[in-house]
C-alpha positions as CSV (number, residue, x, y, z in Angstrom):
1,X,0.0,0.0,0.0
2,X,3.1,2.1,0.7
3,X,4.0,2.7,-3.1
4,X,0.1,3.2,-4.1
5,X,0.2,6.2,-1.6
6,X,3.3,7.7,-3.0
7,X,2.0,7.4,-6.3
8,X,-1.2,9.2,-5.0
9,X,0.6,12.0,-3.2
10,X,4.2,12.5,-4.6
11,X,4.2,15.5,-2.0
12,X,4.2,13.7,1.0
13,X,7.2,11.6,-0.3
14,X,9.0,15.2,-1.2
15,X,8.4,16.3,2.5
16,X,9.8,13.0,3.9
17,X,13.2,13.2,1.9
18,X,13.8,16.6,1.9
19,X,12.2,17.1,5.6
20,X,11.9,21.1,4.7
21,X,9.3,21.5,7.1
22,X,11.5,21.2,9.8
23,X,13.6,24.3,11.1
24,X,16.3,23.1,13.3
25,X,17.4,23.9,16.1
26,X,14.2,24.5,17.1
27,X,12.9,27.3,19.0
28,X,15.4,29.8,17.2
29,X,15.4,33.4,15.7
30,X,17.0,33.1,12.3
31,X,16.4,36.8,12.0
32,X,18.8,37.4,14.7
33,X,21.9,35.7,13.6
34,X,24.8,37.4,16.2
35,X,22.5,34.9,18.7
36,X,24.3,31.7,16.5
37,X,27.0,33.1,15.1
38,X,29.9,35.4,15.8
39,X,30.5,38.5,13.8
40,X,27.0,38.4,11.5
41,X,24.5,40.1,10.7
42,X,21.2,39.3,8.9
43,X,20.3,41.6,5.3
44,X,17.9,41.7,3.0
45,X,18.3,42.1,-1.0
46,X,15.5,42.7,-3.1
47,X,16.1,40.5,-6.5
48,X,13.1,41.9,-8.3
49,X,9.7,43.4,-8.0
50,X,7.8,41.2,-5.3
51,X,10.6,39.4,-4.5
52,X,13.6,40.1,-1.6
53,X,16.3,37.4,-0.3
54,X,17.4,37.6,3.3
55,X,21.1,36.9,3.7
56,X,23.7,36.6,6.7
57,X,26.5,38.5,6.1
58,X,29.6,37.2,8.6
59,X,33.2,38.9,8.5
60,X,36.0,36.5,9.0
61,X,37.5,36.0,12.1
62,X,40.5,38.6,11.6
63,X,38.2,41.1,11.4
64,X,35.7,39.9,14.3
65,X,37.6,42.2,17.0
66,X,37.0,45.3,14.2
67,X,33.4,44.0,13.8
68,X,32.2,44.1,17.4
69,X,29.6,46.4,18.3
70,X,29.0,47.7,14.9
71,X,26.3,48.6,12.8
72,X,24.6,47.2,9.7
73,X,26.1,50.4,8.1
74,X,30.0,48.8,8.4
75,X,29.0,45.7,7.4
76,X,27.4,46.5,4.7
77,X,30.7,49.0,3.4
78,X,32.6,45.7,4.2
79,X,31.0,43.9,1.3
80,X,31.9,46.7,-0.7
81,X,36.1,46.3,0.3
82,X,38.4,44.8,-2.2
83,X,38.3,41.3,-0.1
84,X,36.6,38.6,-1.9
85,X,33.4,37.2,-0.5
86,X,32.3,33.7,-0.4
87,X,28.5,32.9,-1.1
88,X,27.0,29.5,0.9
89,X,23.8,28.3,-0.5
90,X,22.3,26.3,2.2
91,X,19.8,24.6,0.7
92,X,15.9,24.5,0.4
93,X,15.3,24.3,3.8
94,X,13.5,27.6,4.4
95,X,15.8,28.9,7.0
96,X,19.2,30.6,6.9
């Protein structure tokens, strides 16, 4: 009966490998990423018309004494420095 009811609802099998409609750890603010992580900050880009991307922006470590304290302002003019920056694309599990 297991494979008629896949057949019948491809979606639940999709939520059972994937498992996106869990957020873990649980009980946590992804919005408020200096909680989890040291030297980060949570942004927002709009892409296009209807549609924005929220993004954690975290300096490296030999800049994480520089970076304390400071305001969404400095980290966003350290994107714009001549250091490289590394994108991370987590996944599809709805959290950051």
């Amino acid at each position: 009966s297991l494979p008629f009811l896949i057949r019948l609802f491809p979606s639940v099998l999709t939520k059972f490998v994937y498992l996106n409609f869990l957020a873990f750890p649980f009980f946590v603010d992804f919005r408020r990423p200096e909680l989890l992580v040291n030297n980060t900050i949570s942004l927002y880009l709009t892409t296009e018309p209807g549609v924005t991307v929220g993004i954690w922006h975290t300096v490296p470590g030999s800049r994480g004494a520089e970076a304390q304290g400071k305001d969404q302002r400095w980290f966003e003019e350290a994107l714009a420095d001549a250091h490289p920056v590394i994108i991370y694309l987590h996944g599809n599990g709805g959290t950051r």
